[in-house]
C-alpha positions as a Markdown table, in Angstrom:
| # | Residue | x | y | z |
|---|---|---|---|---|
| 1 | Unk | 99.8 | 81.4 | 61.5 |
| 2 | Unk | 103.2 | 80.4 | 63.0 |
| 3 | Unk | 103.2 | 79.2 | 66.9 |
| 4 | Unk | 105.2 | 81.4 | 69.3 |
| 5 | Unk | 108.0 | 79.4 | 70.8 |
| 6 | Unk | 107.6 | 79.9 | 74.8 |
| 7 | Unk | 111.2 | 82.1 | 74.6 |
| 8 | Unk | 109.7 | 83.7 | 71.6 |
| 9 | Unk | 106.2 | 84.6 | 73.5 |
| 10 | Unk | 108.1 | 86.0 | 76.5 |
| 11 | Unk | 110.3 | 88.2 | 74.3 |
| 12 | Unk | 107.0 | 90.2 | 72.9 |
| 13 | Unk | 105.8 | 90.4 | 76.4 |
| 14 | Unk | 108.6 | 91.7 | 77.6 |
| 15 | Unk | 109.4 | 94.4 | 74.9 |
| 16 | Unk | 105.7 | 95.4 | 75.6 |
| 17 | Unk | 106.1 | 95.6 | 79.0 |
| 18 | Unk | 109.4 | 97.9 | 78.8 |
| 19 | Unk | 107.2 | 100.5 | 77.5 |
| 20 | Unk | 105.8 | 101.7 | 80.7 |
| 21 | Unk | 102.9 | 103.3 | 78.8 |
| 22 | Unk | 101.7 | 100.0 | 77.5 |
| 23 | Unk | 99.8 | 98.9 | 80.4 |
| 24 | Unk | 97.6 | 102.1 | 80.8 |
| 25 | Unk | 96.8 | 101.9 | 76.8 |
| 26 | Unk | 96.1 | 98.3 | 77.2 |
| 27 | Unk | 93.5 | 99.1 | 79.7 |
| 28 | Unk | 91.7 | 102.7 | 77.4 |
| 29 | Unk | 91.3 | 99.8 | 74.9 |
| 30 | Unk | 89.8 | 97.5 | 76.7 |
| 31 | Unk | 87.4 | 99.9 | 78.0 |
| 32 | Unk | 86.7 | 101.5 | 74.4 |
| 33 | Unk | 86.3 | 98.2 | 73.0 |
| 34 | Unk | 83.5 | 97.2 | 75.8 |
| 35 | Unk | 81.5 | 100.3 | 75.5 |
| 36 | Unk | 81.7 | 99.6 | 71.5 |
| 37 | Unk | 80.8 | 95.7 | 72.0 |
| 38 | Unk | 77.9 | 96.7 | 74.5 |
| 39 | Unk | 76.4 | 99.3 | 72.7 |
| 40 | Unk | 76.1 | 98.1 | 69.1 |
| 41 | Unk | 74.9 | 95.1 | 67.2 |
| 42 | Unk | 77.7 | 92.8 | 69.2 |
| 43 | Unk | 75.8 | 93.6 | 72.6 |
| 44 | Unk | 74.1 | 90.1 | 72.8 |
| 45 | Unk | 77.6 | 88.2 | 71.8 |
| 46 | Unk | 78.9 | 90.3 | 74.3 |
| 47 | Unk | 76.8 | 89.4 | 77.0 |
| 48 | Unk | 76.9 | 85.9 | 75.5 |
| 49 | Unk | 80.8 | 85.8 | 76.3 |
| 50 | Unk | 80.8 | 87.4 | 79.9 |
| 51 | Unk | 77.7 | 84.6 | 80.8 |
| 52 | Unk | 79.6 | 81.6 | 79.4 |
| 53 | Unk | 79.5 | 79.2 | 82.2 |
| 54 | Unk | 82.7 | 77.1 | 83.4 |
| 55 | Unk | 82.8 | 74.7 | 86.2 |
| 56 | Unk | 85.4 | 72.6 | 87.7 |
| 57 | Unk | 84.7 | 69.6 | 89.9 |
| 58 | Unk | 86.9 | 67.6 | 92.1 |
| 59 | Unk | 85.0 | 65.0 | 94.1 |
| 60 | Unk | 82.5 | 66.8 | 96.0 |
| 61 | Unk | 84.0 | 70.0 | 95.5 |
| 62 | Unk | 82.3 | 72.0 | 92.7 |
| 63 | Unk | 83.3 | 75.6 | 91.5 |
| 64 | Unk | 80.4 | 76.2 | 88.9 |
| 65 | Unk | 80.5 | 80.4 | 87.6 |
| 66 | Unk | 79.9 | 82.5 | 84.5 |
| 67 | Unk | 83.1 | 83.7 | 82.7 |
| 68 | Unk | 82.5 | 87.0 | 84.2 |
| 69 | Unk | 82.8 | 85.8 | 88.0 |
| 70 | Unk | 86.0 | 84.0 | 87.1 |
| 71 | Unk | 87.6 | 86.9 | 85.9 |
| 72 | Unk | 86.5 | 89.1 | 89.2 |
| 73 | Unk | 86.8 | 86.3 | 91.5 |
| 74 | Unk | 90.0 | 84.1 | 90.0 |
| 75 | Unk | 91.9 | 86.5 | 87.6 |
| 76 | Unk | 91.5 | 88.9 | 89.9 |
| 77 | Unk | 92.8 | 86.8 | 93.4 |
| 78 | Unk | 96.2 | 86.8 | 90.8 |
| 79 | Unk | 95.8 | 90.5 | 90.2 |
| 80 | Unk | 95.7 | 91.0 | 94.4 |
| 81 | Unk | 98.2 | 88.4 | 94.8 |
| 82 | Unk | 101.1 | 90.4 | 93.0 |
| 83 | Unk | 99.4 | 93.4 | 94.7 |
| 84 | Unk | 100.4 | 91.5 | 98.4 |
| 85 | Unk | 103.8 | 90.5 | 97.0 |
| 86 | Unk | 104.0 | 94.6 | 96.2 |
| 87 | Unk | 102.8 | 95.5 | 99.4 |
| 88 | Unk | 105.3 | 92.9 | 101.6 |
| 89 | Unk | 108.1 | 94.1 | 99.7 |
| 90 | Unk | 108.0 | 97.8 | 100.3 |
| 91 | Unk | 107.2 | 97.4 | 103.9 |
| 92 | Unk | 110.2 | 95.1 | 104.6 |
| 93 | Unk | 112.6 | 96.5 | 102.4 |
| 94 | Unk | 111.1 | 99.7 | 100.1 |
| 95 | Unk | 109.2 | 102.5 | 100.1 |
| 96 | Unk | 107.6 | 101.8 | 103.3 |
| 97 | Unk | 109.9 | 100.5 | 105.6 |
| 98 | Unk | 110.3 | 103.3 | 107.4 |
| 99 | Unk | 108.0 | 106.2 | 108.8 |
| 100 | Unk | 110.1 | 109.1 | 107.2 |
| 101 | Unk | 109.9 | 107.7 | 103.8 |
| 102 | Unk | 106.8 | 106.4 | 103.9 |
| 103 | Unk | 104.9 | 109.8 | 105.9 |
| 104 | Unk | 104.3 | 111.5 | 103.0 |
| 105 | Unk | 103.0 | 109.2 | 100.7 |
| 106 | Unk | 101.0 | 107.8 | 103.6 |
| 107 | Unk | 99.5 | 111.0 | 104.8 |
| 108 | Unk | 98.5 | 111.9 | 101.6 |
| 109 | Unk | 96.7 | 108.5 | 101.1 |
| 110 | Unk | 94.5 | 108.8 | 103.8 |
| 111 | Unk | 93.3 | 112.1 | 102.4 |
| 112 | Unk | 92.5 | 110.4 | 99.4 |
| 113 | Unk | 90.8 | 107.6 | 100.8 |
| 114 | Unk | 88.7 | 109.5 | 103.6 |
| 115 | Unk | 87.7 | 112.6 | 101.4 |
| 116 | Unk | 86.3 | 111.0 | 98.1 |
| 117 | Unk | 84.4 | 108.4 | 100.7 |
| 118 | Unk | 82.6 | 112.1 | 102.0 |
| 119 | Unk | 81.8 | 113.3 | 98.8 |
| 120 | Unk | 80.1 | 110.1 | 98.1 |
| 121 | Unk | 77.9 | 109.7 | 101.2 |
| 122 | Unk | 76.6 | 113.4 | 101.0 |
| 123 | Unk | 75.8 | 113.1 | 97.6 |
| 124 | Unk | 74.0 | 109.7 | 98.9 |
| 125 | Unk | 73.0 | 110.9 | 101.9 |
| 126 | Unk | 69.6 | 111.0 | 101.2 |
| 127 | Unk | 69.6 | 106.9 | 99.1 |
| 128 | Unk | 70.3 | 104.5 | 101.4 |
| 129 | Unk | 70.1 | 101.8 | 98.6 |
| 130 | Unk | 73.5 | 103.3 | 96.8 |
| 131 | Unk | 75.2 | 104.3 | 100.3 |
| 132 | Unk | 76.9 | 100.5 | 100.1 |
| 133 | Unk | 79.2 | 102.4 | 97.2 |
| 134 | Unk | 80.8 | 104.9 | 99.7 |
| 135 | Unk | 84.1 | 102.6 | 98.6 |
| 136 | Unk | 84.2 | 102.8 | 95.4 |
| 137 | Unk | 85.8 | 106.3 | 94.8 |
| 138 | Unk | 88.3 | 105.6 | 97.4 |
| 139 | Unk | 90.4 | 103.4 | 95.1 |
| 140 | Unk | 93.2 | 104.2 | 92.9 |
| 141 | Unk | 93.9 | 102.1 | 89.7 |
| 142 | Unk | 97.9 | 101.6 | 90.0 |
| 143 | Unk | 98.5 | 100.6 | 86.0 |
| 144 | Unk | 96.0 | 102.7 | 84.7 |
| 145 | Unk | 98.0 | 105.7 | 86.7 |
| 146 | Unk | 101.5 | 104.9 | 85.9 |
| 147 | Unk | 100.5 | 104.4 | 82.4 |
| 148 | Unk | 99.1 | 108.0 | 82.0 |
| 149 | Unk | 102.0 | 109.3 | 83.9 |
| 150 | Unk | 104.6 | 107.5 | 81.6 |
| 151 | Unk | 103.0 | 109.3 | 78.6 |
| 152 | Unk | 104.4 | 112.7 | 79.7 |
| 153 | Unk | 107.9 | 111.1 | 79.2 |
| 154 | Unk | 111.2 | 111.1 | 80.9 |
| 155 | Unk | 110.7 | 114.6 | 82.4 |
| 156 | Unk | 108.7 | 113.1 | 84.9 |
| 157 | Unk | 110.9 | 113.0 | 88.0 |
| 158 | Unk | 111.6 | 109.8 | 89.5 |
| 159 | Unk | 110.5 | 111.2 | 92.9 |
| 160 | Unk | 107.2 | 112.0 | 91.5 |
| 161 | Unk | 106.3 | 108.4 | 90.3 |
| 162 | Unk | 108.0 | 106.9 | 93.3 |
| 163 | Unk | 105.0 | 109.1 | 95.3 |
| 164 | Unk | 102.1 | 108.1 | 92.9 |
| 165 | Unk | 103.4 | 104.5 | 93.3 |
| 166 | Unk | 103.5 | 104.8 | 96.8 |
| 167 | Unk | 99.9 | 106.9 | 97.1 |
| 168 | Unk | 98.8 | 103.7 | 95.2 |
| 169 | Unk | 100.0 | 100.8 | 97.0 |
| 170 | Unk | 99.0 | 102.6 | 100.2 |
| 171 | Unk | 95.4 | 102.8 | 98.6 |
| 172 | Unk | 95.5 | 98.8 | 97.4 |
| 173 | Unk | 96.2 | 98.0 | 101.2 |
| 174 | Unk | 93.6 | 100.1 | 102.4 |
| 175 | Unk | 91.4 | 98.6 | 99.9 |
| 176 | Unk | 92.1 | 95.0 | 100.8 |
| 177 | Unk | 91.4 | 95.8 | 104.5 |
| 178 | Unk | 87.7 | 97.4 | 102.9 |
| 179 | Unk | 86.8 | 94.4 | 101.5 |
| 180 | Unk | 87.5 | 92.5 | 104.4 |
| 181 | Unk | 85.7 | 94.7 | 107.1 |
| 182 | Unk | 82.7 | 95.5 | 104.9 |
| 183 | Unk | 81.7 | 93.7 | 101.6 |
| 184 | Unk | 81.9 | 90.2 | 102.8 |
| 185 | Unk | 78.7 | 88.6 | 104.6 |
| 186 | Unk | 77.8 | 84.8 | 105.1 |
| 187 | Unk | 80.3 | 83.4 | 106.3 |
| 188 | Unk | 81.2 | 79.7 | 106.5 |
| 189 | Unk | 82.7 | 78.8 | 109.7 |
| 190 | Unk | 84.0 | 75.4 | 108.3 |
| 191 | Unk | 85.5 | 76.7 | 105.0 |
| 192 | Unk | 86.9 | 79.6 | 106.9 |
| 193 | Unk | 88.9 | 77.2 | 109.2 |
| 194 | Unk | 90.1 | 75.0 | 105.9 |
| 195 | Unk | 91.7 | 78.5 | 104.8 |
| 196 | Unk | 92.8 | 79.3 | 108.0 |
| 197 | Unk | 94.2 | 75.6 | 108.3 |
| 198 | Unk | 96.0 | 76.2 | 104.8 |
| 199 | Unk | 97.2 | 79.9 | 106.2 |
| 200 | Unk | 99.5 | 78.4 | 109.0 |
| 201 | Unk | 100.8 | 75.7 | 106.4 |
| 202 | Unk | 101.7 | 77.9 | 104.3 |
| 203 | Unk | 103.1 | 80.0 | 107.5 |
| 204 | Unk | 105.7 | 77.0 | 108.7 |
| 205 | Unk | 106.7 | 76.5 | 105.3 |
| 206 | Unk | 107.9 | 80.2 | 105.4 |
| 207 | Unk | 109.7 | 79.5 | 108.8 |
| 208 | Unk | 110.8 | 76.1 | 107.8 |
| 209 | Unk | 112.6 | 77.7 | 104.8 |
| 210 | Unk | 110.9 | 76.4 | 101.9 |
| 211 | Unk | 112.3 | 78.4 | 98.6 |
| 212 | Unk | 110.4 | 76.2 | 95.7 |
| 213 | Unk | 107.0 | 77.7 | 95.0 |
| 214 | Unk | 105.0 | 74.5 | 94.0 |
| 215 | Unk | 104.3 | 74.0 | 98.0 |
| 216 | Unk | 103.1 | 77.4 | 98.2 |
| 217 | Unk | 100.9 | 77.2 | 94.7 |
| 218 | Unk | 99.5 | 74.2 | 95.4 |
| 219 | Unk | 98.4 | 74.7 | 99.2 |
| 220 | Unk | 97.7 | 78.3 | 98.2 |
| 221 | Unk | 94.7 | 77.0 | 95.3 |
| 222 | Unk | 93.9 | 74.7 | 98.5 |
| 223 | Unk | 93.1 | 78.3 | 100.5 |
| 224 | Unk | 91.7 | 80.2 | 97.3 |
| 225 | Unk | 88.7 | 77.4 | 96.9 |
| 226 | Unk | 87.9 | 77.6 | 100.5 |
| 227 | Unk | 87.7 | 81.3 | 101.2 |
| 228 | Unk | 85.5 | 81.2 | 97.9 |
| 229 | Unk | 83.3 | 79.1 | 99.6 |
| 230 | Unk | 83.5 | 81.0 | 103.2 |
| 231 | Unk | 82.1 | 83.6 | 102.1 |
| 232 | Unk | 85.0 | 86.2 | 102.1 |
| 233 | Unk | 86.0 | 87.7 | 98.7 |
| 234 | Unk | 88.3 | 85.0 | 97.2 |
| 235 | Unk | 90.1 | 87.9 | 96.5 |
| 236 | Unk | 92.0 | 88.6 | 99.4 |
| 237 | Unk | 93.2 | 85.0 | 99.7 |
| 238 | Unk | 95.6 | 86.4 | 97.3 |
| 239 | Unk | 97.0 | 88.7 | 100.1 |
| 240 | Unk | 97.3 | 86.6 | 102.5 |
| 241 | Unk | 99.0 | 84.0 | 100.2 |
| 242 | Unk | 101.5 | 86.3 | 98.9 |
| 243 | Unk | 102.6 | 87.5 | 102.6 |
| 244 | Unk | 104.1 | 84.1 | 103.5 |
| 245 | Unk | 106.1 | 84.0 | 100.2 |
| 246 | Unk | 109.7 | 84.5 | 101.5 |
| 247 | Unk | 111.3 | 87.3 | 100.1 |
| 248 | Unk | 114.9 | 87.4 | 102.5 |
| 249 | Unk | 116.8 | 84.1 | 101.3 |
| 250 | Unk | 120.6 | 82.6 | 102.5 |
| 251 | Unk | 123.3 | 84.7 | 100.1 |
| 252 | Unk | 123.6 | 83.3 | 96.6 |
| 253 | Unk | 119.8 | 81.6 | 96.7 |
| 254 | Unk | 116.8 | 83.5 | 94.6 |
| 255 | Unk | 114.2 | 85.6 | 96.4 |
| 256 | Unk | 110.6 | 83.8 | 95.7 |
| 257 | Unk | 108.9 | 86.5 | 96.2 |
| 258 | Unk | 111.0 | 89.1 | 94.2 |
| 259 | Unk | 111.0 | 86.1 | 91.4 |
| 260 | Unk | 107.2 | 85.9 | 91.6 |
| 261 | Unk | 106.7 | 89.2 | 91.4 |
| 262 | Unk | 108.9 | 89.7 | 88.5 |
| 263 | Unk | 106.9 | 87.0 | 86.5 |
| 264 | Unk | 103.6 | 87.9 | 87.1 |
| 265 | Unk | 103.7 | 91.3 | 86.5 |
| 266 | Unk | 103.5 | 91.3 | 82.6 |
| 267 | Unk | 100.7 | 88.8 | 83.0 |
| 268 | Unk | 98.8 | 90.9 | 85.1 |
| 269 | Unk | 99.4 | 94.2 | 83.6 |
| 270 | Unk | 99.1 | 92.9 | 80.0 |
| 271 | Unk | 96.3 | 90.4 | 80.3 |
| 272 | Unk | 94.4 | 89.8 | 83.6 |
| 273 | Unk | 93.7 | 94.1 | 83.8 |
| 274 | Unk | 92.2 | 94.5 | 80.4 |
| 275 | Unk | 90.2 | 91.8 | 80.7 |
| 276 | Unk | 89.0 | 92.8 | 83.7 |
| 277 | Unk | 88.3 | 96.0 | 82.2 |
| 278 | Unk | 86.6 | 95.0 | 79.2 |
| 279 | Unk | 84.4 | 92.6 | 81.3 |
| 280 | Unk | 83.2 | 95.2 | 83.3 |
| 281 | Unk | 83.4 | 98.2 | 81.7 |
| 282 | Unk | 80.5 | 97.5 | 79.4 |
| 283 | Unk | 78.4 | 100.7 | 80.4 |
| 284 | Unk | 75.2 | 100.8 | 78.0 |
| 285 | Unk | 74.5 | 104.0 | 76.7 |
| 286 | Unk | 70.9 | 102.9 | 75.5 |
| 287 | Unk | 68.4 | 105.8 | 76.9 |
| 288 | Unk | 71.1 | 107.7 | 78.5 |
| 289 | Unk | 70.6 | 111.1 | 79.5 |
| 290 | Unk | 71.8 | 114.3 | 81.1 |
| 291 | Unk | 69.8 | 113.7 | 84.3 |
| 292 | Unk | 71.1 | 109.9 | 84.6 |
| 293 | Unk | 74.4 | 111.2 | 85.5 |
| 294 | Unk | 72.9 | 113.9 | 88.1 |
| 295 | Unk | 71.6 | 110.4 | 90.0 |
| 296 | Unk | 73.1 | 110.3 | 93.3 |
| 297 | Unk | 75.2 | 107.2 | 92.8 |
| 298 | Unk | 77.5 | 108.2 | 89.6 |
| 299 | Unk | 77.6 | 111.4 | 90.4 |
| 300 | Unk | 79.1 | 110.3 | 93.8 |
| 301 | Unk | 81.2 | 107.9 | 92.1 |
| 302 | Unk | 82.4 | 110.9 | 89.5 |
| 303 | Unk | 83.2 | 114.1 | 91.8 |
| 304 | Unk | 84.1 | 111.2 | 94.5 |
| 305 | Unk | 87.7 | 110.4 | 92.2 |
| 306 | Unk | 87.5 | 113.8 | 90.3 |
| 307 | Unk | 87.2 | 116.4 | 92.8 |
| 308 | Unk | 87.2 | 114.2 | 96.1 |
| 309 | Unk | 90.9 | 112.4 | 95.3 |
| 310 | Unk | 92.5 | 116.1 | 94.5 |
| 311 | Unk | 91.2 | 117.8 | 97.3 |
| 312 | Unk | 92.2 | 114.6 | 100.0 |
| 313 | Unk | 95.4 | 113.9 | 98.4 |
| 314 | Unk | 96.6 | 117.3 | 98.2 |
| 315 | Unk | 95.2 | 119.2 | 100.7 |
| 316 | Unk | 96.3 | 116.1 | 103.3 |
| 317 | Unk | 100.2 | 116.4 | 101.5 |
| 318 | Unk | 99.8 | 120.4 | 102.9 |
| 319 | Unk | 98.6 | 120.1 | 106.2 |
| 320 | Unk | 101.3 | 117.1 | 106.6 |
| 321 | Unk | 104.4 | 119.1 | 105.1 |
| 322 | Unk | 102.8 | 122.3 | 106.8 |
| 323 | Unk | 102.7 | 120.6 | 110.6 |
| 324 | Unk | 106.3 | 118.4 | 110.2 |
| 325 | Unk | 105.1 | 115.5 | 110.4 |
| 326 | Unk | 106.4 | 114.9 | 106.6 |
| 327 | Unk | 108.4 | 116.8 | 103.9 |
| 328 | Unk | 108.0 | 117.1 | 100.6 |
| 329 | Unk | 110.3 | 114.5 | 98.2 |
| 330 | Unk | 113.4 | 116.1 | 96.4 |
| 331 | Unk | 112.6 | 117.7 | 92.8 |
| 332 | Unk | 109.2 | 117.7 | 94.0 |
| 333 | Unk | 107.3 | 121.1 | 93.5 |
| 334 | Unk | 103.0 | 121.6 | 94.8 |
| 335 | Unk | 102.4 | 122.0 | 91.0 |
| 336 | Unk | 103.0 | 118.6 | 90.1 |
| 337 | Unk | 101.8 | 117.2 | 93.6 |
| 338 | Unk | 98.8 | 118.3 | 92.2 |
| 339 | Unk | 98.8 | 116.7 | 89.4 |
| 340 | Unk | 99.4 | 113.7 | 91.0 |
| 341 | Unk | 96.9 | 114.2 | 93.1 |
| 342 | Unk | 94.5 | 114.5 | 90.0 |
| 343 | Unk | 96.0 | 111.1 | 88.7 |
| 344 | Unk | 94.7 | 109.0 | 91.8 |
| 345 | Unk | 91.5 | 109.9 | 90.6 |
| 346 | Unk | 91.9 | 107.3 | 87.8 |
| 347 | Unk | 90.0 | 104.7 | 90.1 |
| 348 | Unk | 89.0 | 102.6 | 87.0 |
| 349 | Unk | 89.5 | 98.2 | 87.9 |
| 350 | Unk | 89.8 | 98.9 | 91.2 |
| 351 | Unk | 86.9 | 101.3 | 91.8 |
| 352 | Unk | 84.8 | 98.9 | 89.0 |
| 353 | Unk | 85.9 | 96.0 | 91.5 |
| 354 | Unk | 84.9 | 97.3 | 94.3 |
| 355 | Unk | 81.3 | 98.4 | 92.9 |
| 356 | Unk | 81.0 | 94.6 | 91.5 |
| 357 | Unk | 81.4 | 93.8 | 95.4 |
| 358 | Unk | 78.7 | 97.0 | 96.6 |
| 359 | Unk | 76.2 | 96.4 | 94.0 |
| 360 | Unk | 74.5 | 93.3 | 92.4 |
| 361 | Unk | 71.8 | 95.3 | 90.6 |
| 362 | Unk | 72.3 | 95.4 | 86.4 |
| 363 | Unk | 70.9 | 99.0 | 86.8 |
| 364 | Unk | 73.3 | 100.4 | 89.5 |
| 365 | Unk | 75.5 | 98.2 | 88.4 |
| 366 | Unk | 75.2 | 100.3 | 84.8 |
| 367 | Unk | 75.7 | 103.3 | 87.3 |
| 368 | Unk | 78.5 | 102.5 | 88.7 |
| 369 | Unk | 80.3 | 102.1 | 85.4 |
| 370 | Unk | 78.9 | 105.7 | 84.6 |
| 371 | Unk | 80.5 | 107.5 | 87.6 |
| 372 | Unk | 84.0 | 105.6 | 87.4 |
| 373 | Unk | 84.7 | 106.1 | 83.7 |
| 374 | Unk | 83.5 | 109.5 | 83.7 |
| 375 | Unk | 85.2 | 110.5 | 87.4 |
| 376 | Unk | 88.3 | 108.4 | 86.6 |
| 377 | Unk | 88.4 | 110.3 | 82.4 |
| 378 | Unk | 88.2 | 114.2 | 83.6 |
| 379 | Unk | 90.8 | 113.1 | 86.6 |
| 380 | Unk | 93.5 | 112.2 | 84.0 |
| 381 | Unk | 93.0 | 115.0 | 81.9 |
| 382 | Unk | 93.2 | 117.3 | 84.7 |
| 383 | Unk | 96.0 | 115.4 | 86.1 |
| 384 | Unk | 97.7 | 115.1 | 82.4 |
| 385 | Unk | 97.4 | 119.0 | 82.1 |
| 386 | Unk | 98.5 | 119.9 | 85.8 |
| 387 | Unk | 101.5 | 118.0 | 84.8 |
| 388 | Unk | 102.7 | 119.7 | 81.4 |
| 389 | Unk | 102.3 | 122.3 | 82.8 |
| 390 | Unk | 104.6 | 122.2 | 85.7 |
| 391 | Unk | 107.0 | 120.6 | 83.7 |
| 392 | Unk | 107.2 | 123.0 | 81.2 |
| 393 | Unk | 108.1 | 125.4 | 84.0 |
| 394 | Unk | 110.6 | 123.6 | 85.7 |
| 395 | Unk | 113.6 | 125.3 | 86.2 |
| 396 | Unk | 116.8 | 123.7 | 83.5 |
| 397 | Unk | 119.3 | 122.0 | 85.5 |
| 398 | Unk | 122.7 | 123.8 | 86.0 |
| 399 | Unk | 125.3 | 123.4 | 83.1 |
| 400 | Unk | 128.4 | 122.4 | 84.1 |
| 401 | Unk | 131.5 | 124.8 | 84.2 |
| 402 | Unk | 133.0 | 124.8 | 80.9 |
């Protein structure tokens, strides 16, 4: 086999990348191939792989973890990391950096964040040993999304996946801030403070105007090790990192963040996703019944994204338009706010994340793989068919004079 040349590597990633499709495939596969690999004669190799254990010692310091919790706890701090570069970038200068464009999007968000969280908790009203999971339909999986929504083409208004991006990012913060508040507990007071210590560094270099990135990687891995030892999801030290990466420079000099951004998102849509997804999408289908997906916790997890997602994002878009405090986006028709409102039902990483966080129990753990991949499959499909649908009916656009 001939080696890629580095230019020659980042040529194929980017012509995969154009295809905005690619990274929404990339992720069906993955899940395919983990169901396959779980529930066949690869299931112990599989297991095998996911159990492999790495460590890495420097002095005193040792980071000792099966592949499977370096994926969730270090591919996935990258994965959040872009998500905070995302996040600064449309609040300063985007999507969000202003109420008017941002109310509707927002509005909508909190629907879908509040309403699927309902239909979880009643469903687990009565099992307060699955009522951790109230989270996990509350999450939207951004590629997974914008991949399924790219499949219908360039009828797609712009406006409409400029709203599903915007839904999503608004559910990644709300997300972060979830994590945060209620799935960390333990804390270390003393690797907190090394974190926060490596926070304000990485603060005055911001203000000191420090444009070179190796400062802020290196301090930044500093920070990651010691919120993984706090306590705290090592995740969201790739939030907080990604927030003092400048992104307004002097004229004529390249925005780090922007840059950053731009670089890592192949990676990350391409690589650090699926294999999230295929190392925790394994659901095992051994004994599976009719009445295991009645249990309260993937049933929760399932109407939570399929029916709860819809009815929040939607119904919260109409009462928003319908009071004034937001209007509806230009080319933009209830029809296909529906459908997109179906399509932030595809909580898939996120929502598997999130239940990796809720649950540590290989049963509800098996559960919680039920209710996404089900909740998240009949959202797209719905969401897929809401869409055609209304684009099929769009009015054609004026002619002009002859």
């Amino acid at each position: 086999m001939t080696a890629l040349s580095p230019n020659t590597s980042n040529s194929i990633i980017a012509r995969l990348y154009a295809n905005e499709a690619t990274p929404g495939l990339l992720l069906m596969l993955a899940a395919v191939m983990a169901l396959i690999a779980n529930n066949s004669s690869f299931a112990p190799y599989y297991s095998g792989f996911l159990d492999i254990p790495i460590a890495i010692q420097i002095g005193a310091l040792e980071i000792a973890k099966p592949l499977l919790l370096w994926v969730n706890d270090g591919l996935m701090a990258i994965f959040f990391f872009l998500v905070g570069l995302e996040i600064k970038r449309e609040v300063v200068e985007g999507r969000l950096s202003s109420f008017d464009r941002a109310a509707f999007p927002l509005i909508a968000a909190i629907g879908g964040i509040a309403v699927p969280a309902l239909v979880f908790v009643g469903l687990n009203a009565g099992s307060p040993e699955t009522l951790n999971g109230w989270a996990i339909p509350a999450a939207t999986d951004i590629a997974f999304a914008l991949g399924i929504l790219a499949l219908l083409g360039k009828a797609v208004p712009v406006s409409l996946k400029v709203f599903l991006l915007a839904v999503a990012i608004i559910d990644d913060l709300a997300a972060i801030i979830i994590i945060a508040l209620f799935y960390t507990e333990g804390v270390s007071l003393f690797a907190l403070g090394i974190s926060g210590a490596g926070l304000a560094i990485l603060i005055m270099f911001n203000r000191a105007g420090v444009l070179k990135m190796a400062p802020y990687v290196i301090i930044g891995l500093i920070m990651w090790a010691a919120v993984l030892k706090s306590g705290v999801h090592a995740t969201l030290a790739g939030v907080l990192i990604a927030l003092t990466i400048p992104l307004r420079v002097p004229e004529g000099a390249k925005s780090p963040l922007k840059s950053a951004e731009h670089g890592l998102h192949p990676w990350v849509a391409l690589l650090v996703l699926p294999l999230f997804a295929f190392a925790n999408a394994g659901v095992s289908l051994q004994g599976l019944s009719p009445a295991a997906l009645l249990a309260p916790l993937p049933l929760g997890i399932a109407l939570g994204l399929f029916v709860g997602k819809q009815v929040g994002v939607f119904t919260f878009a109409w009462l928003g338009v319908k009071t004034g405090l937001c209007r509806l986006p230009d080319g933009v028709n209830w029809q296909q706010v529906y459908g997109i409102a179906c399509l932030t039902g595809v909580g898939f990483t996120m929502s598997l994340f999130i239940g990796t966080l809720a649950f540590d129990n290989a049963a509800q753990l098996n559960e919680v793989r039920m209710g996404v991949l089900l909740g998240s499959l009949m959202s797209a499909v719905t969401g897929v068919a809401a869409l055609k649908m209304s684009l099929r009916q769009r009015e054609p656009e004026p002619q002009p004079a002859t």
